[in-house]
N, C-alpha and C positions, 0 to 999 in steps of 0.2 A: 776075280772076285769083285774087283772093285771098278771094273768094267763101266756101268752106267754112272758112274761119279765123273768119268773121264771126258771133258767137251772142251769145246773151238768157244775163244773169246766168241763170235759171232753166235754159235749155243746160246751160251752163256748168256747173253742180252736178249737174244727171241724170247728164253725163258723169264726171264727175270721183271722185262719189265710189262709184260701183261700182270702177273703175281703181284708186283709194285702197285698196277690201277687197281686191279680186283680189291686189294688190301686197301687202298686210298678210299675206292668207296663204298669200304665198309665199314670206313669211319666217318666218314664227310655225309654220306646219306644218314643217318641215324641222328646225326648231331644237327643238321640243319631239320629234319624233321621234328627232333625236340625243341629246337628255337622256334619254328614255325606253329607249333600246337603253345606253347610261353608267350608269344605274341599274340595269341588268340585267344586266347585265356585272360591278359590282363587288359586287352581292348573294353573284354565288358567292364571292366571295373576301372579304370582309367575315363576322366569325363575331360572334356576344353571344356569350360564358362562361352555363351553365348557372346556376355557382354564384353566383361575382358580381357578374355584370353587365355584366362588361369588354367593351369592345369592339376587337376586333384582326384584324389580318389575318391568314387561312391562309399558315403559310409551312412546316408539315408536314403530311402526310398524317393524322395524330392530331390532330391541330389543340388542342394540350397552349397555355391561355390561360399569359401569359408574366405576369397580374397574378396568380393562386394556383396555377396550375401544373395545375389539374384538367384531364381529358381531354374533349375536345369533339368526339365521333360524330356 
């Protein structure tokens, strides 16, 4: 009855760790393509300042840096 339950350490590892990667990425791909689409999404709205450096979010169409006030086109 319990026949196909019955295998060789060496079985046992053929099987297991294919199952191990399939499983590994089916999480690792999903998760990096959700960071990947979160990175590209907060790139538009994420600006550097030309002049100094600053780094700040768009919250006006001028995108005027809130650290020297220059304008960012």
């Amino acid at each position: 009855m319990m026949d196909w339950f019955v295998c060789s350490p060496s079985e046992f590892f053929m099987y297991f760790a294919p199952a191990v990667f399939v499983l590994l990425m089916c999480v690792v791909v999903p998760v990096q393509l959700a960071a990947k689409i979160r990175r590209m999404r907060l790139e538009r709205v994420r600006i550097t300042c030309r002049i100094c450096g600053y780094r700040f979010l768009r919250t006006d169409p001028e995108a005027t840096c809130p650290h020297c006030e220059a304008r960012n086109r």
